[in-house]
N, C-alpha and C positions, 0 to 999 in steps of 0.2 A: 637166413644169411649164409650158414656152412652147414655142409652137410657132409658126412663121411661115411662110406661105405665098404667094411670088411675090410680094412687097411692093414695089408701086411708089409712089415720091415725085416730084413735079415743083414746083417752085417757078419759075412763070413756065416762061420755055423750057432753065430748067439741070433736070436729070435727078438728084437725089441719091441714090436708089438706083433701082437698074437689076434688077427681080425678084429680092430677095434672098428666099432660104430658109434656115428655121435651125429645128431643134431642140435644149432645154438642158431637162436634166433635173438633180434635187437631188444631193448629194452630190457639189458640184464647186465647184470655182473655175473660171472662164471671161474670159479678157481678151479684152475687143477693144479690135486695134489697128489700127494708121492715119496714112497721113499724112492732115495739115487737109485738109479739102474731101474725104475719102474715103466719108463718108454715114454713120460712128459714131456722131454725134451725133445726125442725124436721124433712125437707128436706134432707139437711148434713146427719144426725143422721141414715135414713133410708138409703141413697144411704155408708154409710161406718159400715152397718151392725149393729152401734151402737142399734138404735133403730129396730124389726120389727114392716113393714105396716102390716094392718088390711086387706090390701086387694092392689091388681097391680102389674107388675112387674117391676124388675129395672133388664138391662144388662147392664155389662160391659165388652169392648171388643168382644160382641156378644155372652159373655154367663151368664144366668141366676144369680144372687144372691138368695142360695137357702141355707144357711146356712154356706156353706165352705168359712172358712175367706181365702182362698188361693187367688183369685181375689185382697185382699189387697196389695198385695206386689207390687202391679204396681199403688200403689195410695200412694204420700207424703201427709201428715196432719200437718198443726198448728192448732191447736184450740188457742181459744182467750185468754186465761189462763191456764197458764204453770203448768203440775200436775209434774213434777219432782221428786224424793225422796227431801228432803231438806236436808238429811244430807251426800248427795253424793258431790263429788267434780266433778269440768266442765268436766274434764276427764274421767273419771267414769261415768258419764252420755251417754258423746259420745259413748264409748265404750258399754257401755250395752245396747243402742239402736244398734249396730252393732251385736252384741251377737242374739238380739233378731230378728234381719233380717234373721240372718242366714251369715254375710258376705260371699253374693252372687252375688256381684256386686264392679266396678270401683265406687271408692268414691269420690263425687262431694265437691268437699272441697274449694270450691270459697269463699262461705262466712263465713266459719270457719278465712277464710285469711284476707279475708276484713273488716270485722268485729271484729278482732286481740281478738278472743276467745283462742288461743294459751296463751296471756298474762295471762288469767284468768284461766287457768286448772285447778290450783290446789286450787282452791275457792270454799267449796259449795257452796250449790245453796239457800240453807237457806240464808246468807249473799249478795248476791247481791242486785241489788235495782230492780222495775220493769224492767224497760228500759232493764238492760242489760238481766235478763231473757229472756225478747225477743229476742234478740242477739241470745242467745244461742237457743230457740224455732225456731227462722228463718231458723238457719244453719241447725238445725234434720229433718226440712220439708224438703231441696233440696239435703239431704244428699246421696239419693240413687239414685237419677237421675231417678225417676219415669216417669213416662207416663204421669199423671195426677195429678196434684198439688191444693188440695183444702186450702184454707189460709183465716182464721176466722178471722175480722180485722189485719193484715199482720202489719200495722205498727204504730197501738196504743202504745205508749208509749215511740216510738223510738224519740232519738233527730235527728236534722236536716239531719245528713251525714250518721248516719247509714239508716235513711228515706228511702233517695236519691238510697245507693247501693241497698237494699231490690227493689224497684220498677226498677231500671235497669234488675235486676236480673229474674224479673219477666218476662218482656219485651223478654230478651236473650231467656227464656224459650220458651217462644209462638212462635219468630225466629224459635226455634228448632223444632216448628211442634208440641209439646206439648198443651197439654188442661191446663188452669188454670182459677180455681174458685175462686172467690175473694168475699167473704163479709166486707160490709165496710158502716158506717154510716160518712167516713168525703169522704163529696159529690168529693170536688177537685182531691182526687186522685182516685176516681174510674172515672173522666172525663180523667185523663191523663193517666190513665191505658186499660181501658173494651172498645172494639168496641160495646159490645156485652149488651145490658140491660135486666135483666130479673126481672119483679117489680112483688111482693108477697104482696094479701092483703087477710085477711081473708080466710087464706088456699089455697087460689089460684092465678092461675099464672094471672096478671093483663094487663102486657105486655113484649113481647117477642121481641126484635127487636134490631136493630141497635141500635147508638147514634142519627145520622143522622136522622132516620124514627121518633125517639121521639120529636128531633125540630122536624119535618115539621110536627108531628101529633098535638103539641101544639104549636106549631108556636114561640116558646121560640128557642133561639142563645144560651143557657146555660141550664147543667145540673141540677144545684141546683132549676133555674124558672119551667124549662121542670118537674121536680118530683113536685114540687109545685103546677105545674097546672093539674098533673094528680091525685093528692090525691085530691083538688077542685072539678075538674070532677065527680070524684070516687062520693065524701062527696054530692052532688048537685043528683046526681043518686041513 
């Protein structure tokens, strides 16, 4: 599904990635992680046209990203903070993210349900609190039934049960044979989510692998000791 090749980023004389390569294919969950200033974000940024590289290629679905945002329609996005209008109302939001699809698709309305954004339509989005932002940020990412689901911390701010359906829902996805990209700095749910670890330091990709392959590479039975011992590693080299 994406494919990245020698991707170089410069911003002025800082370096944010340093030729990274990557390929993700569907039927996965995938985290990348990071400490700040490791190139994850300019990674996102570059692979959703946000940002361009300086130099590499990125495909998706086996064709080039060469300026036409058309490629986007088969990729849902949460970013980590909700840009909304603030003086739209939930319903009006829904709907103008549908307007601007193009309503060209069966709409995925699982967690508009479960998430009981129906009660809150007629709220702007100025007046809500984070938490439920999110709520409504969650439902617009799964809304089109994309191919490929990128999700900037997915479930910072949520309380417990909205948590829980969010990370189901993720799960259902990868079921489906879909790609999902998860950034996430609270370690527990990228253990009970990502088969898939992809550790960013310094613009580059530090390890690619399993969960499984990172125990047995640090000999750690846990994710939070296994990232612990490879930042040690890292810091000692």
């Amino acid at each position: 599904m994406i494919k990245i090749k020698d991707l170089h980023k410069k911003f002025d004389k800082n370096e944010a990635l340093k030729g990274v390569s990557l390929e993700l294919e569907g039927g996965q969950v995938a985290a990348i992680m990071g400490p700040n200033g490791s190139g994850k974000t300019t990674l996102l940024k570059c692979l959703l046209g946000l940002v361009k590289p300086t130099s590499g290629e990125i495909f998706v679905n086996d064709i080039q990203i060469n300026g036409d945002p058309e490629y986007r329609r088969n990729i849902g996005y949460m970013p980590q903070y909700t840009c909304f209008p603030e003086n739209l109302r939930v319903k009006e939001v829904m709907d103008m993210l549908k307007d601007i699809r193009g309503n060209h698709c069966v709409y995925d309305n699982e967690l508009v349900e479960k998430l009981q954004l129906e009660k809150i339509y007629t709220k702007q989005i100025g007046t809500l609190s984070g938490g439920t932002k999110q709520r409504v940020n969650c439902a617009a990412a799964f809304l089109f039934g994309q191919e490929i689901i990128i999700l900037d911390e997915p479930t910072a701010g949520l309380d417990p049960v909205s948590s829980e359906i969010v990370k189901s829902k993720i799960l259902a996805e990868k079921e489906k044979g879909k790609l999902v990209i998860i950034t996430s700095h609270i370690v527990s749910e990228v253990e009970s989510l990502a088969v898939r670890i992809i550790y960013m330091l310094e613009g580059n990709i530090y390890f690619d692998n399993t969960k499984d392959e990172l125990y047995r590479q640090t000999g750690m039975n846990s994710l939070n000791g296994a990232i612990a011992k490879l930042i040690s590693s890292q810091s000692l080299n």
